[in-house]
Each structure stands twice: as structure tokens, then as C-alpha cells.
MARMARFI-905290 format. One record per residue: residue in one letter; x, y, z of N, C-alpha, C, O in turn. Coordinates in steps of 0.02 Angstrom, whole numbers, plus 50000, padded with zeros to 5 digits. Atoms other than C-alpha are relative to their C-alpha. Layout:
REM residues N
AXYZXYZXYZXYZ/...
//
This chain:
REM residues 472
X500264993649974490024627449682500115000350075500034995250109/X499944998049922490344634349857499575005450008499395009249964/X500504995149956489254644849973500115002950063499765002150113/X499714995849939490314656650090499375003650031498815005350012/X500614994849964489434665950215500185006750022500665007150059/X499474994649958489874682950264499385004050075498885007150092/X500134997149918489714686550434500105008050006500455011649970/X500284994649972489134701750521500935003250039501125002750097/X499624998649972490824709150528500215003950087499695006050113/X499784994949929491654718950714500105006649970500585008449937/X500094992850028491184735850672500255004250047500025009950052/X499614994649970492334743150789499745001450102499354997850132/X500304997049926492084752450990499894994350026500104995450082/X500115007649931491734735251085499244998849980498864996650023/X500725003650010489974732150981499994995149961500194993349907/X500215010250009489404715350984499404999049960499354993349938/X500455001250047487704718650878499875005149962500225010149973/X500354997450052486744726950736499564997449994499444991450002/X500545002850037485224728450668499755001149958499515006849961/X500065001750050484724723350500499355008149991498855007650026/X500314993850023483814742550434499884996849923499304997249905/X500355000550054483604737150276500634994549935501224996149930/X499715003550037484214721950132500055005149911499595005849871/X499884997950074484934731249966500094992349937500314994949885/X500095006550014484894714049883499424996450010499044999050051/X500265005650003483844698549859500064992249978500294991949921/X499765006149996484024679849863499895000549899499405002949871/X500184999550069484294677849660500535004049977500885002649929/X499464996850055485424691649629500655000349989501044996750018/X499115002150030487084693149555500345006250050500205012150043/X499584995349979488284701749672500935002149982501384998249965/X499114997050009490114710349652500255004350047500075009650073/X499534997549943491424712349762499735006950034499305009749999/X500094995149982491214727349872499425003349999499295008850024/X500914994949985489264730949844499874999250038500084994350070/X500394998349952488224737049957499584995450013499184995249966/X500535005450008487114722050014499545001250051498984998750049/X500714999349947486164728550175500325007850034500845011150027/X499694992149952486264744750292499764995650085499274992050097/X500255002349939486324740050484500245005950055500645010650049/X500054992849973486144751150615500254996150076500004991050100/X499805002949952487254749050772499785006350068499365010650059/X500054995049943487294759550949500225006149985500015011250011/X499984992549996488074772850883500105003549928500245009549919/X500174996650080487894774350677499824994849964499934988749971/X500245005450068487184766950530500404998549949500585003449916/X499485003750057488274757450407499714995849971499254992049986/X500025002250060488344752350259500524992549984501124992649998/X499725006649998488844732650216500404999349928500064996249888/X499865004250069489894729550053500234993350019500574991650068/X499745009050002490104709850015500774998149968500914999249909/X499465000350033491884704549999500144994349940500714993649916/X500085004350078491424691149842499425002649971499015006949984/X500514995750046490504691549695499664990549992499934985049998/X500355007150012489154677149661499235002049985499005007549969/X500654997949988487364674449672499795000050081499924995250118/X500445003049932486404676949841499634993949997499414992849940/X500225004950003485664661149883499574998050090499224993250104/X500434998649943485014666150074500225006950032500745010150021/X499884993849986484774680950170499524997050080498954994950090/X500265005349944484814674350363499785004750041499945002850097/X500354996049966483814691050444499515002049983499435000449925/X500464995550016482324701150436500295005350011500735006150054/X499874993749965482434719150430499665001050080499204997550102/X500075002449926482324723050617500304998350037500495000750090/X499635004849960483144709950656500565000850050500975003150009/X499495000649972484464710050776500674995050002500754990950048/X499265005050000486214700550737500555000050024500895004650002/X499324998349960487724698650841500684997949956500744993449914/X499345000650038489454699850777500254993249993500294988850036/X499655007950028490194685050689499324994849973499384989349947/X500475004450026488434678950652499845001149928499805006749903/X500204998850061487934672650469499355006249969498755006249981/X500564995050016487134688250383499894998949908499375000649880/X500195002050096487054683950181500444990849999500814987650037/X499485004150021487674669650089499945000149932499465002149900/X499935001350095488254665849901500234995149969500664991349991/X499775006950021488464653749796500405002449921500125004949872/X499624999250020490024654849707500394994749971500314989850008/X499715001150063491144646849558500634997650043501025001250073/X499225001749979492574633649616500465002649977500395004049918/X499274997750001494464640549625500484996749961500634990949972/X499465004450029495734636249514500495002550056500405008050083/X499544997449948497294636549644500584996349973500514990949945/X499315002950013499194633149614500094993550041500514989450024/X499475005749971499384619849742499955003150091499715000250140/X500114998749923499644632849903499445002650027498935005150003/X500874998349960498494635750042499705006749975500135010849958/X500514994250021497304649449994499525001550053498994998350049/X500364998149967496534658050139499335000749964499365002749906/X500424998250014494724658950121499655004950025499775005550085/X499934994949975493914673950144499365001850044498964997250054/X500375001849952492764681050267499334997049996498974997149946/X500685003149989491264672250331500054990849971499594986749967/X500055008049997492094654150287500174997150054499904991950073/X499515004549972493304650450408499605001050072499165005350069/X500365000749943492594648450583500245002550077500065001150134/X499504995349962493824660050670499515006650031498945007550009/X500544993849999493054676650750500395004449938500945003749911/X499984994250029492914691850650500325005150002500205008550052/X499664996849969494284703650618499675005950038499065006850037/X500184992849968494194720450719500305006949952500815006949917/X499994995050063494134736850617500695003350032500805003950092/X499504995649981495764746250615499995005349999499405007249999/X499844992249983496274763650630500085001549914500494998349882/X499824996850080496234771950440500565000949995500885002350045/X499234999350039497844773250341500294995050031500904995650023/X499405004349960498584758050452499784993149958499284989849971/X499845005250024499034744250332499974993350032500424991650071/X500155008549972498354724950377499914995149963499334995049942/X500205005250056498474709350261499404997950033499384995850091/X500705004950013496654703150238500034995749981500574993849958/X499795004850030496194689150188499745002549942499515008049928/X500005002550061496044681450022499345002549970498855003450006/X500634999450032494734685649894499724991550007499984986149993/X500415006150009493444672949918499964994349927499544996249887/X500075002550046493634659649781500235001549937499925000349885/X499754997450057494764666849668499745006649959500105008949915/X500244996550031493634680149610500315007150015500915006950027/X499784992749980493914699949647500385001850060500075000650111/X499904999949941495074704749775499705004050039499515009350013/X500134995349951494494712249935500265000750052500094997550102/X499785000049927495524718150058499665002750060499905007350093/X500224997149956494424720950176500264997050061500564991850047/X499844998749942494834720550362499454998550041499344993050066/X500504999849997493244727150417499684998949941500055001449898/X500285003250080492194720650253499775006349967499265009149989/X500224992850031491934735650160500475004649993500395009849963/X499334990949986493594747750195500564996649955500994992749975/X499605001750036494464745050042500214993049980500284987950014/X499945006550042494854733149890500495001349979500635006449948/X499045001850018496654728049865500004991449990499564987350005/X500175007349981497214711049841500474999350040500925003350053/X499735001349935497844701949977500794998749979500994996849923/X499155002550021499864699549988500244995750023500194994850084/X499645004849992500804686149978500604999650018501055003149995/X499144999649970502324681450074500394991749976500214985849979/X499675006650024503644670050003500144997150051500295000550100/X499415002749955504384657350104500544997949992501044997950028/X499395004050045505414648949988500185000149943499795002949903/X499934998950093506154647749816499624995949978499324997449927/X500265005650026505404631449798499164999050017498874993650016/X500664999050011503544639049822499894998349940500394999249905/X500314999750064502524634749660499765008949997499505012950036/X500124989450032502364654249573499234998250001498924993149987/X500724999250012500684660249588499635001549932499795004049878/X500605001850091499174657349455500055008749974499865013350011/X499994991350002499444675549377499265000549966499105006449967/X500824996350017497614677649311499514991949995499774986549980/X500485004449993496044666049326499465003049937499495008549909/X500774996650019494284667449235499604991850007499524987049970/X500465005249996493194656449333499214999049947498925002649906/X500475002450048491844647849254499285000150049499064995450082/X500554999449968490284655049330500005007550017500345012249996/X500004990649991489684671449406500515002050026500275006350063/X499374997249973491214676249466500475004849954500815001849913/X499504996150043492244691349379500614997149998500784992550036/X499275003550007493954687549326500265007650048499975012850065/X499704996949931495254695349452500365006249976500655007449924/X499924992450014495574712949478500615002950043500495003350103/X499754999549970497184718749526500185009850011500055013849966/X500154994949979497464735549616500745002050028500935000650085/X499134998849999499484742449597500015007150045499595011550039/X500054992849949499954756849732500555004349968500935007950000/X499604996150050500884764149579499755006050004499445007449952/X500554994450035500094782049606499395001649997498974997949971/X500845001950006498524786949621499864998549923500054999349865/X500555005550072497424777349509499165006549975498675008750005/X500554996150018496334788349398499174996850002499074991350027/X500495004449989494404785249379500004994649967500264994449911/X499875007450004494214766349374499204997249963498655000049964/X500785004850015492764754649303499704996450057499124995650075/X500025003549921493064745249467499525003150048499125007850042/X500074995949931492674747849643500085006650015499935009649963/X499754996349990493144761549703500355000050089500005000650139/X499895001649936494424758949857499935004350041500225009650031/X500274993349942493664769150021500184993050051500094986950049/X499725003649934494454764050186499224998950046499154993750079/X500655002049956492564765350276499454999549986499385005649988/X500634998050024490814764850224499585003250038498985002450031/X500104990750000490574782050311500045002149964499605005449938/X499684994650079491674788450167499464998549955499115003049932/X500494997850056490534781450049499175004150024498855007349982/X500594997149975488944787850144500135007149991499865010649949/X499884992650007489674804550175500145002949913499825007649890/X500074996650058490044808650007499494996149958499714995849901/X500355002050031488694800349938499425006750016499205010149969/X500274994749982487674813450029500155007249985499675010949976/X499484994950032488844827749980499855001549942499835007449922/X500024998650078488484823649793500524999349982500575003049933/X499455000650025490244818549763499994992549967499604987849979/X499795004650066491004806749620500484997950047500955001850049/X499415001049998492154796749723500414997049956500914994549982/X499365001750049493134791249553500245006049986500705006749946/X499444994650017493594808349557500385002850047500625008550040/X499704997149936494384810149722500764996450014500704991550051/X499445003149993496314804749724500034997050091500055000950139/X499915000849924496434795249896500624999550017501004997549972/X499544998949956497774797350019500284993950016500894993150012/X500025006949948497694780550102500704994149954501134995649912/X499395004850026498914765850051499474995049953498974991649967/X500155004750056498574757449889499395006049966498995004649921/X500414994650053497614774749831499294999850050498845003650031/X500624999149943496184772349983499825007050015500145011650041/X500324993649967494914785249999499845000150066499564995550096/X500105000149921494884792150175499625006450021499575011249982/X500384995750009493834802850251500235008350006499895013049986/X499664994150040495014817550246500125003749927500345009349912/X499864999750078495044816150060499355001049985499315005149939/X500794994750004493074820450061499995003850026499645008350004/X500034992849968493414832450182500265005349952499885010049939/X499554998550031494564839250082499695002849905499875008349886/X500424999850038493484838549909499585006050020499615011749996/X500494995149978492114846850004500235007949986500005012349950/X499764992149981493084862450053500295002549937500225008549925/X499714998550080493934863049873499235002449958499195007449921/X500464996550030492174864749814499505004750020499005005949987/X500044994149994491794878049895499365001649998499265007349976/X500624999549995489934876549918499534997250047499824992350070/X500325000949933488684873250055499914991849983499754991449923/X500245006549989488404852050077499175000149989498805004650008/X500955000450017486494847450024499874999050071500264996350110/X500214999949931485474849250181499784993250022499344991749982/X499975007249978485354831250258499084999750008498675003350036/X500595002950017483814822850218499365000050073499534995450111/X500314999449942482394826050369499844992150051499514987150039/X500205007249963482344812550501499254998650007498875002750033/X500555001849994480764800850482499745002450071500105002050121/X500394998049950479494807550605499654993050040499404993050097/X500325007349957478874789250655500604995549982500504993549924/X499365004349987480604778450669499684995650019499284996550065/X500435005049975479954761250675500214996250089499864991950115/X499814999649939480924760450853499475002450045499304999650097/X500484995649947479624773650922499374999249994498975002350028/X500714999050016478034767850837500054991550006499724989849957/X500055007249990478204747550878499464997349955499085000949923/X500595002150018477054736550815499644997650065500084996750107/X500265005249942475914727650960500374994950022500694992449975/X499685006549989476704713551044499464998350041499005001150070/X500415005749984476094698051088499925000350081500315002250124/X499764997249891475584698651281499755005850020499615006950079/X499854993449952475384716151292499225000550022498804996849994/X500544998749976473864723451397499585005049950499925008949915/X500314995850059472454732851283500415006150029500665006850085/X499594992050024473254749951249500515000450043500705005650071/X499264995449971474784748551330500504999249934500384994949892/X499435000450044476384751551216500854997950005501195001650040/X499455001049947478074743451244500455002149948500425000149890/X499344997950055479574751551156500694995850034500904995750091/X499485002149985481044741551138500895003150000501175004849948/X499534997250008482694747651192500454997549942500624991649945/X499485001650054483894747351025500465005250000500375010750026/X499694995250048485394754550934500185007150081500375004850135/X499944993149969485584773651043499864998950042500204999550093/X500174998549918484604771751164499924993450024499534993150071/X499815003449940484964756251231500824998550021501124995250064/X499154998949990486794760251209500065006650072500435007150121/X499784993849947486434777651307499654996950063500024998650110/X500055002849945485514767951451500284994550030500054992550083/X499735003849979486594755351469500685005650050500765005750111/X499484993649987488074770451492499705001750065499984999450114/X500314995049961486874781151605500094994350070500434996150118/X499905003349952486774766151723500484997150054500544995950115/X499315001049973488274761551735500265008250046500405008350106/X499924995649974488614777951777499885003550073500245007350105/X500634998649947487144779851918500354995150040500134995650097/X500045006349963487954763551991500864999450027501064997750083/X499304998449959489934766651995500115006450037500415006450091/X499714995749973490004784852021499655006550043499175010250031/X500274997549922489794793352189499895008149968500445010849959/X500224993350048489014811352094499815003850024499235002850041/X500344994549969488714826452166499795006149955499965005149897/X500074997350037488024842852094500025005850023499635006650070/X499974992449979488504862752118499645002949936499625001549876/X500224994350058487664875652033499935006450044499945007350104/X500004993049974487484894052036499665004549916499695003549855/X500364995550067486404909351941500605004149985501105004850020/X499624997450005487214919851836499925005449951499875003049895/X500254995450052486864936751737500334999149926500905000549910/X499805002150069487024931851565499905005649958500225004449907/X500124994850029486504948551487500495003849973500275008349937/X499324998850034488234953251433500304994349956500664995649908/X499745005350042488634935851366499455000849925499664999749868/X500474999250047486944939551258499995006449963499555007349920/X499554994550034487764955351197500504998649955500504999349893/X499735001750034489184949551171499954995649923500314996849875/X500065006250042488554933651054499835005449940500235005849893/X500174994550031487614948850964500455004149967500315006249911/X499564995550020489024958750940500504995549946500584997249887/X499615003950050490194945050865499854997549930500154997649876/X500455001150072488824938350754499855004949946499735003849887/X500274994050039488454956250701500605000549943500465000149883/X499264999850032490434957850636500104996949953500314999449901/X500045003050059490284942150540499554991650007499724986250032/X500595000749990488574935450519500134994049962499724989449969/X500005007050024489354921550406500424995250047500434989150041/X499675005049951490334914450535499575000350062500045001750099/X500495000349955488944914150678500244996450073500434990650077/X499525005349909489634908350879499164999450029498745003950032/X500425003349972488344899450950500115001850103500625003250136/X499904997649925487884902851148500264991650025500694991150068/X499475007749989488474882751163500625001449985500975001150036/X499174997250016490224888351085500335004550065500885004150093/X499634994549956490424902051204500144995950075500684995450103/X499975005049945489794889751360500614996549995501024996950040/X499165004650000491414876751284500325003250026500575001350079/X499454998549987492444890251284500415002850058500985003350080/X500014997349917492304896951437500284993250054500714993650098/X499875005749970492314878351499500794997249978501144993750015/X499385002349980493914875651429500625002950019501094999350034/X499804994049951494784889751497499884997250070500384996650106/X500105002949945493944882251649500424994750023500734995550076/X499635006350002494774865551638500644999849977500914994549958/X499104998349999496724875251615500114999750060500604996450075/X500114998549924496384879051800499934993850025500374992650066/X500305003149945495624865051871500134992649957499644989549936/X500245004550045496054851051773499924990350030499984985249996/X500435005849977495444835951869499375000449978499094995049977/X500855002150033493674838551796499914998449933499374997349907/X499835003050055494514833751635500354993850006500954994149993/X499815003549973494784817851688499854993050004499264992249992/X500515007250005494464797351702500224997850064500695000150096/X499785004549935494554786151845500234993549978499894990849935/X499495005950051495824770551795500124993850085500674992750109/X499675003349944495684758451961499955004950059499455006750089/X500214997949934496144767352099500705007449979501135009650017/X499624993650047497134782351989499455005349978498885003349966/X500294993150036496384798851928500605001349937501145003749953/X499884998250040496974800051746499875006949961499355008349931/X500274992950035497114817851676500284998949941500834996349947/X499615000950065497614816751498500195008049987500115012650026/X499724995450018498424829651387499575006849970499635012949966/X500434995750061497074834851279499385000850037499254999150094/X500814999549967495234839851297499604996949934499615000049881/X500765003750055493904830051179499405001150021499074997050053/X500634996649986492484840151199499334996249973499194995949914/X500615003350023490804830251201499395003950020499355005050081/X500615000149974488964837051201499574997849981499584994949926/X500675002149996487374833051220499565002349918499585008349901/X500094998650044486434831151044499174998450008499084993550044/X500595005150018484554826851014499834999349944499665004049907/X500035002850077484364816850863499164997649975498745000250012/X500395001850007482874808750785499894992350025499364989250027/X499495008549983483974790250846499965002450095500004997350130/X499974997749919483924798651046500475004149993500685006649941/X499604992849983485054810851133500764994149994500824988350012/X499415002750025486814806651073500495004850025500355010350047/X499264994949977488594814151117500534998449949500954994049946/X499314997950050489674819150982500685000650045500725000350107/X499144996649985491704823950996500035003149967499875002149909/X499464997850031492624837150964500735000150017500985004250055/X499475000349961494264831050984500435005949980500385009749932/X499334993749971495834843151048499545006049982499715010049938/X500454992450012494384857051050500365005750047500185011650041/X499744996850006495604863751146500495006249954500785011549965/X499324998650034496704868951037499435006149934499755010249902/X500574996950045495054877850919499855009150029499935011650085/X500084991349993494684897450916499284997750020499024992250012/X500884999849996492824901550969499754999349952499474993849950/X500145004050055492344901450793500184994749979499684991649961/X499885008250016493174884750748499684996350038499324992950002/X500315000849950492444878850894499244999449980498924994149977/X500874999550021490594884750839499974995449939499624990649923/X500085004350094490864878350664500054990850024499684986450002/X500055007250003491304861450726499564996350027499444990650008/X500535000749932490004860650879499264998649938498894993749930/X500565000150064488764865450722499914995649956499404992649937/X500005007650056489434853050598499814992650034499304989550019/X500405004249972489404838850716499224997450016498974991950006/X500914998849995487494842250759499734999049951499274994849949/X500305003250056487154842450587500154992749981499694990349948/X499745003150018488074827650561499444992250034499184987250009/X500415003249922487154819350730499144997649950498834992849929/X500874998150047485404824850637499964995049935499454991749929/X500285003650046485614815450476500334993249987500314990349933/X500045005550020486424799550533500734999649992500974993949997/X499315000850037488284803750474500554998650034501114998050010/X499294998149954489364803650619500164991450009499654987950011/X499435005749999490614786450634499834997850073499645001850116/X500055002349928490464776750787500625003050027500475006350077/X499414994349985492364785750815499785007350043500025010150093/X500024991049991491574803450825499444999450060499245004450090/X500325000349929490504796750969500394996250069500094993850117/X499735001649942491724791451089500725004050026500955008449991/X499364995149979493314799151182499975004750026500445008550040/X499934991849942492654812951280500254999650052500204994550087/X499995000449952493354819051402499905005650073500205006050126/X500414995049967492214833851478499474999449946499564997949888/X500484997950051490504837051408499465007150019499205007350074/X500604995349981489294852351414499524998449968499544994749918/X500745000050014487594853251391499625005349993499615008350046/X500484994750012486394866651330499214998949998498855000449950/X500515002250001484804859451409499445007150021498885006750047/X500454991850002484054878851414499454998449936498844999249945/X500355000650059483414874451231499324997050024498805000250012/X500505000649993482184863751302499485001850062499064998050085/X500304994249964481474877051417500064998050060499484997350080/X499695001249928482174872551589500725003850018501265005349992/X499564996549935482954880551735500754996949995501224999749969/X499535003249976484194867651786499964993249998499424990949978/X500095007950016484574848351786500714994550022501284994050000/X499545002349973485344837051893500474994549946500384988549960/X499855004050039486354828651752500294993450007500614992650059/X499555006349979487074810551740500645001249954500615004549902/X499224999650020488934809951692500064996149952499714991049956/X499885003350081489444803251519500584995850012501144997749994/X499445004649953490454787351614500534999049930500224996649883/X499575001949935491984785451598500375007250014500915008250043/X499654991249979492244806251603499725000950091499354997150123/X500124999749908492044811551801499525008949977499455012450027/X500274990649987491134831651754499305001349934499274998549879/X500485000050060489524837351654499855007150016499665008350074/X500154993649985489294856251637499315002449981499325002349919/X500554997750054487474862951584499895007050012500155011050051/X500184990750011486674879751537499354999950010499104996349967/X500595000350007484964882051582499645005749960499995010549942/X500244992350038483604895251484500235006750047500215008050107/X500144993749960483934911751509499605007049976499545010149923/X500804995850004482494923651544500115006350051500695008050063/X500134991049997482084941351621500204996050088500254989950096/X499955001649944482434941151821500175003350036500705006150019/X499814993149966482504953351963500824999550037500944995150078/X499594999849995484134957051987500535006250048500405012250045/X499974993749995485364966552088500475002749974500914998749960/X499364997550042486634980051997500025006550033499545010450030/X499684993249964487494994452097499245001450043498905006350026/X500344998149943486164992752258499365002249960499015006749984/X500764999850033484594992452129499804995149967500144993749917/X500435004950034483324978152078500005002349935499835008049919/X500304995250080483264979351882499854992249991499904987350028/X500125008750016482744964151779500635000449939500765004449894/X499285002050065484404956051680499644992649964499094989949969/X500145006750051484444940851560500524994850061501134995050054/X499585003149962485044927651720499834992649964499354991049930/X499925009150029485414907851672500334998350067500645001750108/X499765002949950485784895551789500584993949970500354990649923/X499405003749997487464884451778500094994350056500174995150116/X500025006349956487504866451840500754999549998501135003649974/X499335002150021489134856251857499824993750041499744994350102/X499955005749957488934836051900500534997349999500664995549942/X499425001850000490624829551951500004996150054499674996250105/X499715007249963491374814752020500405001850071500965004550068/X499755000549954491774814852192500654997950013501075001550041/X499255002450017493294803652165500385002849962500945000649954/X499274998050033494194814152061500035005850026500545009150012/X499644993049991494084829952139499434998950084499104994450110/X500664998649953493044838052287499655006549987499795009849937/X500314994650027491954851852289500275006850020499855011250009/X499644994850006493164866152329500284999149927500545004649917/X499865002350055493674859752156499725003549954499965008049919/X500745001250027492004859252085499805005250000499485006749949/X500454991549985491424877952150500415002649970500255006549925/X499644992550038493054886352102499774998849908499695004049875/X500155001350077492584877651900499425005150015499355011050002/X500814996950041490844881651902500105008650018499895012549975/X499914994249986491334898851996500355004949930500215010849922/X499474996950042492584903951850499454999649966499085004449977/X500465003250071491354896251705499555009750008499525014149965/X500804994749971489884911051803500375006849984500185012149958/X499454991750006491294924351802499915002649927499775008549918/X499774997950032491544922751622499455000549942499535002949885/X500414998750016489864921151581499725007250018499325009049975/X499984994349947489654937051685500395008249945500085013049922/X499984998750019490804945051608500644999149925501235000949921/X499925002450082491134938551409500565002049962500954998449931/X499274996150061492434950951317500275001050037500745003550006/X499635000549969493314951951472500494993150001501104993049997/X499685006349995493644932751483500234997449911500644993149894/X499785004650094493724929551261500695004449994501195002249965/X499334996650013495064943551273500534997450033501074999150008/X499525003549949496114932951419500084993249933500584989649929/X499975006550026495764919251288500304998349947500304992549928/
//
């Protein structure tokens, strides 16, 4: 009998921990390839663990809570010796004492290793993104031919092979999904993934291929489950030490990912901040008027703020921008990030090339994201790569706000509430609907003749709305 361990795979973005949310398993039970054995919750989403063997558990080396860093033992099993031809046989993850691979890019083909112990293959990569078996490379004629089928003697299934003949109809098996997003997201959805032909290589479901499902069925997504109101993050238990009634919350997961960011931020970059009021009472027409037209497609006063902003950033485009050394990098595209508040902290989605999006596409995706943000669903992917972000900190009933910059972007645009205000129009006080318009930007990439003409244009087109969507 052997007792692999599988380590706390590299779940991608440069994070080094997780923490253990909850064990789907217990020491005792019988596992198979690719189940789900724990959910762990990193800085910037919650994932789902499948195990790449099948055995019994025989320890489980966390508490929920817990905190585990990458490459550290997180299960183990006790598994059914290998019959083997003779050649080496990679063992698979969590034996060998190597680090942990790093997750690849979807659809991009990587030999994994070996199914653990002869049993089920799993090609996993990252441990969980698809079951293939691993491939073999000849070297020679005078290799011994491989064992063509096993049936170990113990809990171990006999071996499952997985031909890229075609998609593969529904299976008894696994079911191969390149991420365990995909299975989350359509698990939430209400979808059958044995009925979803995947795209991916070797028949891999990807998350285009739920996207894709979704929109084929042609019906609203179930409304994402309400975020717990006491997150055991925000409601601690006592710690040892502490003074009567004080409370100490420990930074995890979001928010000690977003204050680590924020600091960094506060500490490299030299930040200044313009703003200016601006009669919004035509933009609040307008929104009115568009919505009125078609009330199922709805533009959000955040949509209109983007769009305006990226119109802004054709003009001026150093505030779309990174600092690389002692370079100002402008890239090609725009990856639109804002400001979210979740039940996990305030988070920053993408919409990448939101250039390239109509005002409605735009709203719809600004919207989907948010929902997405709200129940947990979004990929550690869909939180990184911005490279401008706005903010719509009006919602929570404020003027204005000196913002911190979303490092390593150099610009942060916000919208403050807007409310009644004496105003003047053709040499008479009236009261309009005015908002105020921040802009915090990086000194090093631009200056503030820069900085005024952006936020100046942004005020214009807030100002005036079907003048600037018709330029657009």
C-alpha cells in the first residue's frame, strides 16, 4: 500500500496560500479520481479541489480555517501497489518532492503527470482541470510496450482511458472540465455538464462552452445564492490575549490581498488628485431615455461613466497605462476594472478590451461581473489585468473621495452622488442634478495638464450625454 499526498496545488496569479473553507470528505472514505475533496478560498476566489487518485483518505492535514501555503500536504490516501512494465512511472502529484506545477492558460496542452499508482488517469496540471491520461513518449524500439490495462487489487478503479476521437458523448466517468470554475459555474447555472460537448483538447469543458450552453438556453441563470450575513472572517471568535471587548479581525483571502495592493500603492506611487462638479441632469435624462426604449437591456449610470472614460483614454492615453522601471507602458487595449462590494470586501473585476464593447455590452458585462463578484463566481483571471478603473462611490452616499490607485494601473476615475444644487444656466441660479468627478493619477506617467484635460472631457460628456454617445 502507498500513501501519496496531494499538495495544495499553484492556483495561478503569484498566490502562495489558501484557506481550507470547508473538507467535502473524511478520513475513512473511498475517493475517485477527480472528486471534489475540499473548497479553499484564496485572495481572489473560491475553488474547488478535485483529487488526482482514487483510494481511501487516511489524513486530512488542516482545519477548516486553516491557512495552507502552496506545495503544502493538504489530504492523503492510501492506495493499492502498481503493477508497472519495468519503465519509470512518474508519480503523480503530491509524491515527488518537486514544487507544484503552475496553472496554465485554458485550451494550452501540457503533459501531466502520471495517474497516481496505476489507477484513473488525471491529467491534471493544476489538480482538477481535466482528466486525460498522461502521454507517453517513445525513445526507442527496444522500450518494453506498455501494460495496456491493469485492475489493481484494492480500492483503486481499473484505468480509464480518454481518446480525443470526437467529442465524447455523456460518460459514466469524470467529466473532463479544464477549471473548477467551470464546474462551479455551471453547477450554479443548473447545467448537466455530460451534456455539454467541450471545445478544449481531448473533449475539455471550457468555460466558453458554459457560456455558450447558457445563452443556447435562453433563460435567466438562478439568482446566486445570498452572501452569509456573518462570514466567519467578520464575526471571529475571541482570541487568546485579547483585552475584554475588544475584537481583532484577521486580515484573509480579499482583504488582505486588497491591503497588501493599496499599500503598495500608498508607498511607490507619487498620487495626486483633480476633480471638478459637473451638471449631471442631462446624463440622468439621458439614462432615462435609453432605458425607456429598451427597458430589457437597461445602461447603468456606471456604464455611461466607462464610456465616457474610454472615449477619454483615445485622447489622453497615458492614464491607460503601467510604469515598467523607468518606462511608461501604454498598451493596446483597455481592461476596464471597477470597484465591486462583495460580501468577501471591495473587489475589482475586468472587463477586458471593454474598449471595443457598445454602451449596452458594456452595461451587460459591468452587470454580469457584479453579479458574478456577489456570489463568489469570478476566476482569480477576471480579477486581474486592469488597466484603468472607475468607481461609482456615489452609491454609498458621498460627495467625493480621494481614491487609492489599483497598483500597477497609474489613474482611478470616481462618480460621486448626485443631488439637487444651486446652479448657474443662462445668468440664473436654478437647482440641477450636479455630481462631482474625481480622477487619482500617477504623477509619473503623466502630469496634470494631462490629468485636467481627462477629467475635463469625462465633465463635458457627462454635461452633455447624447452629444458625446453620438461622437461614440
Amino acid at each position: 500500500m502507498t500513501m501519496p499526498d496531494f499538495l495544495l496545488p499553484d492556483l495561478g496569479e503569484g498566490l502562495e496560500e489558501a484557506e481550507v473553507i470547508a473538507w467535502r470528505v473524511q478520513v475513512g472514505d473511498q475517493v475517485t479520481v477527480d472528486q471534489v475533496v475540499a473548497e479553499v478560498e484564496t485572495a481572489k476566489a473560491a475553488v474547488e479541489l478535485p483529487i488526482p487518485f482514487a483510494g481511501q483518505v487516511s489524513a486530512l492535514h488542516a482545519e477548516p480555517g486553516a491557512t495552507v501555503p502552496v506545495g503544502a500536504p493538504l489530504i492523503s490516501v492510501t492506495t493499492a501497489p502498481s503493477v508497472t512494465s519495468g519503465a519509470d512511472v512518474t508519480a503523480g502529484p503530491g509524491v515527488t518532492a518537486g514544487p507544484v506545477p503552475a496553472l496554465r492558460e485554458p485550451g494550452v496542452t501540457t503533459p501531466g503527470p502520471a495517474a497516481c499508482d496505476g489507477g484513473e488517469a488525471s491529467g491534471n496540471v493544476l489538480i482538477g482541470y481535466g482528466t486525460r491520461p498522461a502521454p507517453r513518449r517513445v525513445r526507442s524500439a527496444r522500450r518494453p510496450a506498455p501494460v495496456s490495462a491493469l485492475t489493481p487489487a484494492g480500492p483503486l478503479t481499473p484505468v480509464s482511458v480518454l481518446t480525443p476521437a470526437g467529442p465524447a458523448g455523456p460518460a459514466a466517468g469524470p467529466v473532463p472540465v479544464i477549471s473548477p470554475v467551470v464546474r462551479k459555474l455551471a453547477r450554479d447555472a443548473g447545467l448537466d455538464l455530460t451534456r455539454i460537448t467541450g471545445t478544449g483538447p481531448h473533449g475539455l469543458v471550457r468555460r466558453h462552452d458554459v457560456d455558450e450552453a447558457l445563452a443556447a438556453r435562453r433563460a435567466p441563470a438562478p439568482e446566486a445564492a445570498p452572501v452569509p450575513e456573518a462570514a466567519p472572517a467578520l464575526v471571529p471568535a475571541p482570541l487568546p490575549g485579547a483585552e475584554p471587548g475588544e475584537t481583532r479581525i484577521p486580515l484573509r483571502g480579499a482583504r488582505k490581498l486588497a491591503a497588501a495592493k493599496l499599500a503598495r500603492s500608498r508607498r511607490e506611487i507619487p498620487e495626486a488628485t483633480v476633480w471638478v462638479d459637473a451638471d449631471a441632469t442631462g446624463l440622468l435624462a439621458a439614462r432615462s431615455g435609453l432605458n425607456t426604449r429598451t427597458p430589457d437591456r437597461p445602461v447603468s449610470l456606471l456604464a455611461l461613466l466607462a464610456r465616457f472614460a474610454l472615449a477619454g483614454l483615445r485622447q489622453y492615453p497615458e492614464l491607460n497605462a503601467r510604469i515598467d522601471g523607468d518606462e511608461v507602458v501604454i498598451p493596446a487595449h483597455v481592461h476596464l476594472g471597477f470597484a465591486a462590494q462583495t460580501g468577501r470586501g471591495l473587489v475589482v473585476p475586468v472587463v477586458k478590451d471593454a474598449h471595443r464593447l457598445s454602451t449596452r455590452e458594456l452595461s451587460a458585462a459591468l452587470t454580469q461581473r457584479t453579479e458574478d463578484a456577489r456570489a463568489g463566481r469570478l476566476a482569480p483571471a477576471d480579477l486581474t489585468g486592469g488597466t484603468f478603473t472607475v468607481n461609482n462611490y456615489g452609491v454609498f452616499g458621498v460627495d467625493g473621495s480621494a481614491a487609492i490607485i489599483n497598483h500597477p494601473e497609474v489613474a482611478i476615475l470616481g462618480l460621486g452622488r448626485i443631488i439637487d444644487r444651486p446652479w448657474v444656466v443662462d445668468g440664473q441660479v436654478v437647482a440641477r442634478k450636479v455630481t462631482e468627478l474625481t480622477l487619482a493619477f500617477d504623477h509619473r506617467a503623466c502630469d496634470g495638464g494631462t490629468a485636467g484635460g481627462f477629467l475635463r472631457y469625462v465633465a463635458d460628456c457627462v454635461e452633455s450625454p447624447l452629444h458625446a454617445l453620438g461622437d461614440l
